[in-house]
Structure formats: C-alpha cells, structure tokens
C-alpha positions, 0 to 999 in steps of 0.5 A, a space after each residue: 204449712 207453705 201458703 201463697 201471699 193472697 191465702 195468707 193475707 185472708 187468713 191473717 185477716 181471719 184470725 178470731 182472736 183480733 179485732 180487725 179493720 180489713 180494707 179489700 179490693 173487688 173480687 178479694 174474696 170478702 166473703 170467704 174471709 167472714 166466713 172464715 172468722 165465723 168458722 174459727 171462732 166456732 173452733 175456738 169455742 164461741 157460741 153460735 148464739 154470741 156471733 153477730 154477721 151483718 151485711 149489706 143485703 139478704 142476698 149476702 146474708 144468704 150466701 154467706 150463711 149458704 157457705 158456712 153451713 156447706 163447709 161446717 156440714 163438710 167437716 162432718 163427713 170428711 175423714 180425720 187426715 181431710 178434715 186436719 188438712 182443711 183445718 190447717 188450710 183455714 189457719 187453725 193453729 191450734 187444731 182442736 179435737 176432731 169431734 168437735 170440729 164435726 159438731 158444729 154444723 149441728 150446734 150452729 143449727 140447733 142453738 136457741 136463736 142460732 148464728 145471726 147471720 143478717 141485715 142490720 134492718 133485720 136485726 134492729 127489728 129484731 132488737 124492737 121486737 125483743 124491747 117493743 116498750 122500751 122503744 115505744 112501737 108496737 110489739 105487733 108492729 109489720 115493716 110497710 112496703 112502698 106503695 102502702 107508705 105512699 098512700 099513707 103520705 097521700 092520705 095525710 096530705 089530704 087530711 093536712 089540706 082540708 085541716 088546719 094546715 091547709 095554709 101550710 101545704 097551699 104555701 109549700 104548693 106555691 114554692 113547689 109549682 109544678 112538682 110533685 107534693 108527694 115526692 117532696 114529702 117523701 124526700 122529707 122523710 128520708 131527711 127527717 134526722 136533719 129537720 129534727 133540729 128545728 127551724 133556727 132561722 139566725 144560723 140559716 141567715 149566716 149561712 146565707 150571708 145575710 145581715 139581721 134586719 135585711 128583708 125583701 120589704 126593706 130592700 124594695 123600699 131603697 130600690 124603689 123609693 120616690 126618686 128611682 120611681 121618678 126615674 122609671 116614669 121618665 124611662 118609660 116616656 122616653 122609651 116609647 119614643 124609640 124603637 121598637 125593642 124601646 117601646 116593648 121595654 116601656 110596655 112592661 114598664 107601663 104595667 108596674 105599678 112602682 108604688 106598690 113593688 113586688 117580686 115581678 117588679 122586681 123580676 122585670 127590672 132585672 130582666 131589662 136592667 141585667 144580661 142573661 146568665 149565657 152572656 159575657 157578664 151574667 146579670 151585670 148591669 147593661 152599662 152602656 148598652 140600654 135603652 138604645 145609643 140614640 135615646 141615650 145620647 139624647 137625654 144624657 142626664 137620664 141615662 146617668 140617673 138609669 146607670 146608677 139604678 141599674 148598678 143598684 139592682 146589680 148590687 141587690 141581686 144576690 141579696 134579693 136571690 138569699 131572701 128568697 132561699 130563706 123564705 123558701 126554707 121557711 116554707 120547707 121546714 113549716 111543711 116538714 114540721 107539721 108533715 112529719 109529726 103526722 105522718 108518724 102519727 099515722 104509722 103508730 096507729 098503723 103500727 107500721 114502721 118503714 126501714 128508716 124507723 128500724 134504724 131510727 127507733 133502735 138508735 134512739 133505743 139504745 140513746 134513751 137515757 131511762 133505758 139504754 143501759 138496760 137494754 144494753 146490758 141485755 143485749 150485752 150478754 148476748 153478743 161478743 163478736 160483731 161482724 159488719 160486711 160492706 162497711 162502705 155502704 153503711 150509713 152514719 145512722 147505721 154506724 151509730 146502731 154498730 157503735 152502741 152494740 160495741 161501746 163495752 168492747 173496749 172499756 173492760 166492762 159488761 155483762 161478759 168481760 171475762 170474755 174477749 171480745 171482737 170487732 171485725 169490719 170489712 168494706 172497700 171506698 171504691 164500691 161506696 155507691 148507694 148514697 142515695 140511700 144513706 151511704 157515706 164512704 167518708 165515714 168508713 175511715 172515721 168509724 175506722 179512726 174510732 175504733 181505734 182510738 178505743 181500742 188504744 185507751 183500752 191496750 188493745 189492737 185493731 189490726 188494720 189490714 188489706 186484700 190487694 189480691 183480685 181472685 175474679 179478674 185477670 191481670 190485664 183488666 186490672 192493669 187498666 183499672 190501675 191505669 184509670 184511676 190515677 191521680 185527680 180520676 181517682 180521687 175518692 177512691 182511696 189508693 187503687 192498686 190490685 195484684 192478679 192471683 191468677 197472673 197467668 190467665 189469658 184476659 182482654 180489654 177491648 175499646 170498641 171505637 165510639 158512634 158519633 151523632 149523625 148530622 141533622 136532616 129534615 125529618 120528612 115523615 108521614 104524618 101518621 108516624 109515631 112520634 116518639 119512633 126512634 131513627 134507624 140511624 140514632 147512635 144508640 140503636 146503632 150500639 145496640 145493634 153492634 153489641 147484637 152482631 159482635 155478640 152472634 160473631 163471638 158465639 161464631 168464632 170467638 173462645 174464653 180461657 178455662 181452669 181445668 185439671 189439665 191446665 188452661 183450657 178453651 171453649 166456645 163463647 155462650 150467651 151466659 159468659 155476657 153480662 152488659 151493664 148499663 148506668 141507667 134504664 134509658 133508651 140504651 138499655 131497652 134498644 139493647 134488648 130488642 137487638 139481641 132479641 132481634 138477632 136470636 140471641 137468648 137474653 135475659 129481659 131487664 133486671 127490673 121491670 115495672 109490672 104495669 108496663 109488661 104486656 102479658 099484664 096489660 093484657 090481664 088488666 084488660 080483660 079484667 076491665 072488660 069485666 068490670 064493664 062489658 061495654 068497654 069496647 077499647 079493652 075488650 079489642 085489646 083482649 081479643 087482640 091478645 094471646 089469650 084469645 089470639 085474634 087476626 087483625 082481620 077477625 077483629 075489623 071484621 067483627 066491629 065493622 059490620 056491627 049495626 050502629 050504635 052497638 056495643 063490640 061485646 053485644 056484636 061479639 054475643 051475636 056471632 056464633 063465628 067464635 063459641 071459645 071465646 064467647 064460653 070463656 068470656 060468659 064463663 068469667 062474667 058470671 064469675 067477675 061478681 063473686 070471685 076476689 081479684 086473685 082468684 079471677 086471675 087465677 082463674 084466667 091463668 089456670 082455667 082459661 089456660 091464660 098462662 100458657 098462652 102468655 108465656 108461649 107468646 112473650 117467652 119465659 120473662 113475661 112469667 115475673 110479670 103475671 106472678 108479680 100481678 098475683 102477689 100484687 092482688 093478694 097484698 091488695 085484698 090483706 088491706 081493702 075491701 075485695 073489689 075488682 073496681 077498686 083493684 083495677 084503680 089500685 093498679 093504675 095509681 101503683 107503679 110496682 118495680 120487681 127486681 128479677 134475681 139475674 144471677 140466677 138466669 141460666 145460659 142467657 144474656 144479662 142486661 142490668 144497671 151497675 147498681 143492680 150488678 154489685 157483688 156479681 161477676 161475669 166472664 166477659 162484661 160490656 160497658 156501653 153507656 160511656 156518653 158525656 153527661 149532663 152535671 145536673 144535681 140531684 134531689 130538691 133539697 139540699 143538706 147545710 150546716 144549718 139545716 135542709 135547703 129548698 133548692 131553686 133554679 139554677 138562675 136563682 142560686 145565691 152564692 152561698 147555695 150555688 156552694 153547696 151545689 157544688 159540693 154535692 155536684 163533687 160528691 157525685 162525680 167522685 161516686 160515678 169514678 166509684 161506679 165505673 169501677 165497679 162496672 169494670 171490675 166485674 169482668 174476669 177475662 175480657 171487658 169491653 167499652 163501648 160508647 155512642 153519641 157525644 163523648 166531650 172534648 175533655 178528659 174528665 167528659 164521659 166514661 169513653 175518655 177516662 177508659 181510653 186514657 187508662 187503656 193507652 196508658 196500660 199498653 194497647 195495641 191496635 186490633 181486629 174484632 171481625 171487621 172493626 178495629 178497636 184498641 186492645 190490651 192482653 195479658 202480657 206473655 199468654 197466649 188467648 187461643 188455647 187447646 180446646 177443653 173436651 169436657 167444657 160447654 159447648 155453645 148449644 150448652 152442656 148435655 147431660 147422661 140421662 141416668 140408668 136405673 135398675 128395673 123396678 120390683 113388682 108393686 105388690 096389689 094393694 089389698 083393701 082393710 075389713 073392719 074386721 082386720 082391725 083391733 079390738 072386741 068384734 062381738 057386741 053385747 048381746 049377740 045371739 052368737 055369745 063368745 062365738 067369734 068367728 060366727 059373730 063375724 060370718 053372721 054380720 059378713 053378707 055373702 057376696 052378690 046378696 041382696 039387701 034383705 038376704 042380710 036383714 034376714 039374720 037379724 030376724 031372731 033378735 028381740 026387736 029393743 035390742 036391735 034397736 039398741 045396737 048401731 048400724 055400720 054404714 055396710 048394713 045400713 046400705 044392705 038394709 035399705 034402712 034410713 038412719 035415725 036422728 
C-alpha cells in the first residue's frame, strides 16, 4: 500500500525485526511508534512476557500501555476486511492469521507477568524483589517518600552530633556557615557515586594547581616573616599620621597580631593591598595608589618596601584561594564518608530504599562478580525485546542498568540465542532537560556509539533513523522554531530541523511588545502598608493583567482552525484551548493566576501547590490547633473568620472586644449564646479531639460539619487537592507514629509537601504550569511569558571534577581551576535553557505567543525575548493588530486563518450534550419475604406429635396471625416436658413464648 513519508518513516522505524536507534523531533509521534513495535512483534509471535517497554514517568508508562491494549482490544472486534486493512496500515507484511491477531489483546492480559510496560525505577525494583539476597536488601523492602527520607537525614545528623563524629559535623557547619546542613547532606547523597572513590587529596591538588609541600602555614611564613612584619609596624605609624581614610587602615592594621598570622590576617591585607573584583583590575596590587600620594612622596623607601609587599600578596592570592578549596574539600568529603555510611545504615534497618538505590543496587546486582551471571542468565530467559522511551533523559547509572539487561544481545550467546533479539531506543537531545535529576543527553550519542559497536562485531545492524515529521504543530511555529536555534542558539541541540504534516493548517506566532521597568519613585506609602504588597505598576502585574484582558478579547473575537470531515473548520476560542507556561513558580506565575481570576476567566490553579500554603488547609490546621489548645485564641479567630463557620469581621470584633479582661476568646465565645452552630460544632469536636486519630477528626470536620462543602463553595473547585492532599498526609503520618494530634500539628509545620496536580486532565479550564511540568503535553494556543533576562548564576554547592566533588565557595573566593569548572556547568546550563524554550514553543499546535516584561538585556543571547524575536524576523514577520496592541506575527504562508464556522464544534460556553431517552421502565415486581419453610431440607423434627404429617407439622409451628404469645405456647402443651426441652427454640417462637433463652 501508498503510504505518506511521515507514515512511512514510523513504520520503518517500527520494523520487529531490527534493532533500531530513533532520533525524533517534538510531536513526531514517539509514542504511536513504540506501540507499534510492541503491536508487531506480538504479530510475529513474541511472548508478551519477553517484551520490556521502559519509559520515563508512570504517566507514559500508562499511556502507552493505555494505547496498545485499545488497538490490540480493536482487533478483536473489528471485521476481517478492517482488521487486514489496519494490519497492512501498521506495515505488517506478512499478514498473519486473523485469529491470532484477535488473541492478543487477551494473551497480553492473561500471561504470567504480562507485558512490562514501566519505569526503570519500577522494573529495577522488580529485579530486587525477585533477587533480594542476591543484592542484599530486604525482600520486604518499601520505596521511602521524601519527607520520610528527610527525617531520616535529621536523625543521623542528630546522632552524628552528639557521636563520635561531632568534630566532624562542627567543622562542615563552620565551612557551611549559614546554610542548611540538611540540604548539603541531601546533595550528597544524590552524588554518593562520586564520593564512593574516596579522598585522593594528590589528584585534587593537581587539579587545583598546587605544588605538593605548598600549605597555608608554609606560605603565611614567606608573607609574614620578620622583615614584611617590620614593614606592617612601620605601615601602621606612618598611616596614623595621615588622613583619615590612613588612619582607618592603621586601625585594622593595629589589630593584627603579624606573629601569629591567620586567615583574617590575611583577609585584611588583601582587603587594603588589592582593588575590589568590580575594578579595572580585580585584586591587582594598589601600585601607586596606597597609602595616600602624600605619605607616599614622604617616606619613599617605605612606599618601595609596601610595593613589593603588596606585589607578593597579589602573586599568593590564587594560591591562598586553591588552599582553601582543598581544605574545604576535605572538609566535604570527611562529612560524606561518615554521613553516607550511616545514612544507609539506617535505611537498612528500615528497610527502605529511595529511588537512587533501585538504580544503584541493581547495577551493583547485575556488576557483582559472585553473582551477576546468574542472575543475568535468569533474567536472560526471560527478556528478548527492550524498549527505552525518552532516551535523552536517562541517566549514565540508568544507561549502565540498560547495558547489562542488553550485553548478550550481540554476543550470539545466552539462555535463548536461538531467538533474535532486539533493541530499540528513542529520545530527542533538544528535550534533554532533567539534568537536575541525572540526565545526561551526551550520553544518548555515546549509548548510541556502543550499541553499535556491538552490533558490528556481532554482524549485526542498528538502524539509526529519524522522525523529521511534526504531527502537533503547524508550519508557522515550526518555521520559527527552525529560525531560533541556528547556529551558536543551537548548540546542544543537535541539528533542528522539522517538516509540518499538517502543512496546510492555519497557525500563528505571535510576539507581544515587552513591558519595560518603570522608572524609580519615591514610594510614599502608609506606614501600615504591607511590605511585600507588590506595585500596580511592576511589569509582571502589568503582563499578568495583559494576558488576562487578551485571553477575554480572544474568547470575544477570536477563532482557532479545526479538522473536520468537511475540511478546515472555525470555532470560538475557550479557556481549555490555553496553556501558559512559566520557567519558574515566581512572582509571574501567581500574579497570572490572580489576573485570570480577577477577570472570570476559568483557570486552573498552579500545576503544583505546597499543601501547607492553601487556605482551605491553613484553615483546617486551625482549628485542629484550636483543638489541641483551646486557649489559642489567634487560631480560633482564624477559624471563625474562615468559611467554615463564616463569621463577619464585625461578629468577630464584637465578640473579643466586649469580653471581660483577661478572658480567654473561647471562654467569651461559651458564654454567648449569639451563635449555638458554632458553639455545638465546636463542643462536639472537643469532646472528640481526645479520642479520635488525626484523619478521622478531619474527616469528621469535612463530612459531619460539612467542612468540605463549605471550603470548596468558598475557594472553588481547586482547594479539593489541597484537603485530600491534607488527609493522605494524616493517613502517612499515623502508618509511622504514634496517633497524636499534637505531634501531627508539629508533623505539619516542619513538612513542606508539594502535590502535583494532573493538568492534562483539567477540563475546559486554563492551564498554568512550568516547562518542566509541560513535557509530553500540548495545547492549541501556548503563551510563553517569563522571557526576561537572568541572572547566570550557578546551581548547587557542589561541584563534580575529574578529582572528585568540590565545595564550591564565593564567587570572590574562586581559584582559577574552580572558576573553570564553574564555567563549564554554567555552559551546560545555558545549552539546557535553549533545550527549555524549545520545548515550551513546541507545544503549541496553532498559534503561540511570547510575551515579556522587565529588562530583556541589550545583547542577543540575554533572555529568551531576544533569541524569539531574532528567529520570528528572520522567519517572516509582518506587523499586526492583537485588538488594540501591535505585535510582530508570523502566519502560514498561503492559508487563510478565518474559516467558515464548524456547527458542530464547542462553543465558548462548552459543548451541550442530548440528554438520553430511555424506554419506560417495567413494573418492579414486590418483593415477597422468604419463610423458613421455603427453604430446603427436613421441616419435621424428631419427635413431633405430628410424625410424617408435613403440612400439619408446619401449621402447628406457623402461629395464626394477630395471635398472641401464649396462643402458640398453647400447642406445645401436649409434648413430655424433656422433649421440649430437647428441641431448640427458633428466634419466632422464643419472641411469641416470651421465654429467655438458655445459656
């Protein structure tokens, strides 16, 4: 059959029977073509039990597995021309037998262990539960959440203080100053790999550029010996006689003592000998400039002396600033090689294991030379296929776990090498944007290179092939996408080129002109003003409130292009056409939300909230701290204030300022008799607040009260993720302590829970979430605002060398050799913000906007605004009207946007759907209650007067009705007094006897 080239190059890709290394573009249609391969080598006849899919997230995960059991469920039911045509459609050549192809969907679900269609932190746990003594962990073992792991951390800090170590942890809080000890340990064990190596302080001194016997007592000596000592007292006269900026410096001076030099010895002669690092010549000697020109010109052999001095503490700077990194280096890695030790320890007894050690443990598994080749001869028999879905962002740890699963591929042998075996790789560089958590997109061409190598040593071939087909977005946004990332803008990006399958949709890039700065006023406000009450006027409340108005104009005014049956199509902008994607959760991003907000625009919330930050939990949080201490009169105002009881600020003053002094607002509040529902909810939850667990008194606020109701009739729809997300948070509590509503309440203060909300799943409501957040999701029209200029400040405290981890200091207090590898990573981090802002452009489908407010630089490669305008002119823009704002704009050449409107599309106010017409219902036949005697069995018990008589056994037991009780006691008259004893009563004659039961 005639397929298009964007079909083609999927099914080429798909092909079962090829290992294959697939490079694709945004919006390619990765996905589809993994599920294709799965499809097909089920045609071939592989068992759904040999195929292993991993993938990046459980969200992929699910959709895929989502999409293939819908198509393998199809085939089932479709017809035989159907079926054959969709087989020939998926490239099947060799068609199969029908039957067959309508079986899969059942063997996928009924094989022993199914398809694996996860995560790689999901299958290496599945490896460790399958060898848990083989690697050492429990068999029992649980994945720990984040907040359990930080407590965790603090309570090895705490016992590493009060141990043996304590010397240890008061040196690391000396280097650490101000900083958080908790954090440091955590990026330590997020880098525990590289401090596994050990401390080599030679290697770290050659990287540090420093000589062998070179140390800080070694060099203090040379520049604070006997004659440079002679020359600081006779400084410090001379100055003392000048002016006064002289006498300040004789001052510090005065304070040293030069026999006994130290670091702030040191600190203050650079400080007076060395210009500041914003000067024309940062920390030269001030030659000619100190002391002051007429002490100079009055003691010239001592301003001669001073110059060589100060010429030697200029030449002993960057040796001084190398000594320091090493010794804080030492500092860092004697912290990390007691810290770590123990901070496993403690996992192990927990028997715990977070994601790093799923990854970690299973390498070492599948590494252990007593043991690796039996457990990969085990797994060898079980796996053929490999799949790995967003190859980009797998980490070099993740990559060496693919590698082992895969090393018998090529080499002919194995526990199945009668069976042709596969690899599959896909990813695309220019979406390599988690290196915060391991990814490493310079490793997708090295993996590439090995497999390859592999595959020709065996006579084998990896088929390296691309998907240059955007399905997503139309032909103008990715002609500004070409247009952006040229030349150096692209660099770590790979080669960027995309071809529209949908050349002939109507599309639009938009470029909005930037807000600039206003000028600085004198702020003359009250002084009761909050402080941090930001200006009507500060450009990101100005772009917020931009975004709100245009988004009302374009519900108004403005049409999107549609695919329908007819052909293109137009229908009315809605607020679930929006998705705006911030770079970070600033001031930005929230000023967003309360503009749409403002404006009646349906919005979504932000994609991830911190639970203890929502109103409707602060408000919960209140109350239940009210419970916990009744004279807490601040948290009960808060409640009465809130929606749960929904007091008037009025009622509220009333109630406190009329109280008799010294009085408790809860004892005025039992006195009154103004408000008996709030005075019985909150007797009835105090009598409660002693007995019930945390969850079950929330619960009861939310369901009993009617708390819940009132919170989201309130705050809307979005304050339900936070009480949820409170009760999840209650019940992990009370599975690792002690049920206490005290110690909860502290639980809650020291945790800082994050829920990410599922906004591809939103509804017709506006969504506003990071880049990040966005990956793998697409909208029809996409705004991208945050576009300022940034600071280029590098992340983390520790930095990764060729000699092992480095604390990394002030920027003032960089040696050359660390101010290199600063630079380095400062690099790396500007190719991956190119890789972030093509992925916030590629999610649009038809029309994106760029927007900007606050200072965008004067150079190119500044902010985001200047490398997007520089592609938009370069792609064609035209000047254009949105409403009453002018803007730059590129639009599909040739196609016109406005389009006949599609009657059937949504509307504004969203679609209407027929309610359904049923039949009438049949009668509901009365139910008819079952005697005993209906059921089956003997009815005449041994001894009964009436013998075989069934029917008058069953009428002298069956009481007449309106009979009273001794009526029936009557007919037991004629039985021998042991025989009625012997025969049990049933629950109807013990009530019509009126006789007790015996025990």
């Amino acid at each position: 059959m005639t397929r298009d080239a964007a079909t083609q190059a999927q099914v080429d890709a798909a092909h079962p029977d090829r290992s294959t290394w697939l490079s694709a573009n945004a919006g390619s249609g990765k996905t589809r073509v993994l599920t294709d391969r799965v499809a097909r080598l089920l045609l071939e006849g592989v068992e759904p039990q040999n195929i292993l899919c991993l993938t990046y997230t459980k969200a992929a995960a699910s959709e895929m597995q989502n999409r293939l059991f819908k198509r393998l469920g199809g085939w089932a039911m479709l017809d035989e021309p159907t079926l054959r045509a969709q087989l020939l459609e998926l490239g099947a050549e060799r068609i199969p037998d029908l039957a067959t192809a309508r079986t899969l969907f059942a063997r996928a679900i009924e094989t022993p262990g199914g398809l694996k269609i996860q995560t790689i932190h999901s299958f290496c746990s599945s490896i460790l539960r399958r060898f848990p003594l083989e690697a050492g962990v429990s068999p029992q073992f649980r994945e720990i959440e984040d907040r359990e792991a930080e407590l965790l951390r603090e309570t090895v800090l705490d016992a590493m203080a009060r141990g043996p170590d304590a010397p240890v942890v008061r040196d690391t809080l000396r280097v650490l100053g101000a900083g958080a000890l908790d954090g440091l340990a955590r990026t330590i064990m997020d880098k525990a790999d590289a401090f596994a190596a050990g401390w080599d302080e030679a290697a770290m001194r050659d990287l540090l550029e420093l000589s062998p016997g070179v140390t800080t007592d070694s060099l203090m000596a040379d520049l604070f010996g006997r004659d440079n000592a002679e020359i600081m007292r006779d400084l410090i006269a001379v100055c003392q006689t000048g002016g006064t900026n002289d006498q300040k410096a004789a001052t510090r001076l005065a304070e040293i003592d030069f026999n006994a030099p130290n670091a702030k010895t040191l600190a203050t002669c650079q400080s007076l000998f060395l210009f500041g690092p914003k000067t024309k010549a940062p920390f030269g000697a001030k030659i000619g400039t100190f002391p002051t020109k007429a002490l100079r010109e009055a003691h010239p052999d001592l301003t001669d002396a001073l110059n060589d001095l100060m010429q030697l503490v200029e030449a002993t700077r960057e040796t001084f600033l190398a000594l320091a990194a090493l010794d804080r280096a030492r500092t860092l890695h004697a912290f990390a090689a007691r810290f770590i030790p123990a901070y496993r320890a403690r996992k192990v007894t927990a028997g715990v294991l977070d994601f790093d050690d799923l990854i970690t443990k299973t390498r070492d598994l599948l590494t252990d030379p007593k043991v690796a080749q039996w457990v990969l001869f085990r797994l060898d028999g079980g796996i053929d296929h490999v799949l790995v879905d967003e190859a980009q962002d797998t980490s070099p740890t993740q990559w060496e776990v693919v590698r082992l699963l895969t090393e018998e591929f090529a080499a002919g042998v194995g526990a199945r090498e009668d069976v042709e075996r596969t690899v599959f790789v896909v990813g695309d560089k220019k979406q390599s944007i988690y290196s915060f958590q391991g990814a490493d997109p310079e490793a997708f061409d090295r993996m590439r290179d090995y497999f390859k190598n592999r595959m020709d040593a065996a006579s084998k071939t990896l088929q390296e092939r691309e998907l240059l087909y955007s399905f997503r977005s139309s032909d103008a946004i990715l002609r500004v996408v070409d247009a952006t990332f040229v030349g150096d803008l692209g660099e770590g990006l790979g080669r960027v080129n995309h071809l529209a399958f949908k050349s002939n949709l109507p599309g639009r890039v938009d470029l909005w002109p930037a807000i600039p700065e206003p000028e600085k006023r004198d702020d003359n406000l009250p002084w009761d003003s909050p402080v941090d009450e930001v200006a009507e006027d500060a450009p990101d409340v100005q772009l917020a409130n931009r975004i709100a108005a245009e988004i009302s104009r374009m519900k108004r005014e403005e049409t999107l292009p549609v695919e329908t049956r007819d052909g293109l199509r137009s229908r009315p902008v809605t607020e679930g056409d929006i998705l705006i994607l911030v770079r970070s959760r600033k001031a930005l991003f929230h000023e967003i939300i309360r503009a749409c907000k403002a404006a009646n625009l349906d919005i979504a919330g932000a994609d991830r909230m911190q639970v203890g930050q929502e109103l409707a939990v602060k408000d919960i949080k209140a109350l239940l701290a009210f419970l916990a201490l009744p004279e807490d009169d601040l948290s009960l105002a808060c409640v009465l204030r809130s929606p749960l009881f929904g007091w008037t600020e009025q009622e509220l003053y009333t109630l406190a300022h009329h109280r008799p002094e010294k009085t408790y607002l809860w004892a005025a509040l039992r006195d009154s008799t103004d408000h008996p529902e709030t005075l019985a909810m909150l007797g009835d939850l105090l009598k409660q607040a002693d007995f019930l667990r945390p969850y079950d008194l929330i619960e009861r606020i939310l369901t009993r009260h009617d708390g819940r109701r009132r919170l989201i009739a309130r705050l809307g729809q979005e304050a339900e993720d936070g009480i949820d997300a409170l009760l999840a948070q209650a019940l992990s509590y009370e599975a690792t302590a002690v049920p206490s509503l005290t110690s909860f309440l502290t639980w809650l203060d020291t945790d800082a829970m994050e829920v990410k909300r599922q906004m591809d799943a939103q509804g017709n409501r506006i969504r506003v979430m990071t880049m990040h957040g966005a990956k793998g999701l697409e909208a029809p029209i996409v705004i991208v605002p945050q576009t300022r200029k940034r600071k280029d400040d590098h992340r983390g405290t520790i930095l990764s060398s060729s000699a092992g981890p480095l604390w990394k200091m002030s920027k003032d207090g960089w040696p050359d050799a660390v101010a290199r590898l600063v630079d380095d990573e400062l690099a790396a981090e500007q190719r991956e913000s190119m890789r972030l802002l093509y992925v916030a452009m590629t999610r649009a489908e038809k029309w994106l906007i760029v927007a900007g407010a606050g200072d965008m630089g004067d150079e190119l490669t500044d902010s985001w605004y200047n490398i997007v305008a520089n592609g938009i002119e370069h792609a064609g823009a035209n000047d254009a009207m949105a409403g009453a704002m002018k803007i730059r704009r590129v639009q599909t050449d040739g196609v016109d946007w406005d389009l006949p409107p599609w009657e059937s599309g949504p509307s504004a106010t969203g679609s209407t759907v027929a309610p359904p017409i049923f039949a009438p219902l049949a009668p509901i036949p009365p139910a008819r209650t079952l005697s005993p005697s209906d059921l089956e069995g003997a009815k005449i018990v041994p001894g009964d007067p009436a013998g075989d008589d069934r029917d008058a056994a069953l009428a002298s037991c069956r009481p007449p009705p309106r009979t009273r009780p001794k009526a029936c006691c009557a007919r037991w008259a004629p039985m021998p007094p042991p025989l009625r004893r012997s025969i049990p009563l049933t629950g109807s004659i013990r009530r019509s006897s009126g006789r007790r039961p015996r025990t």
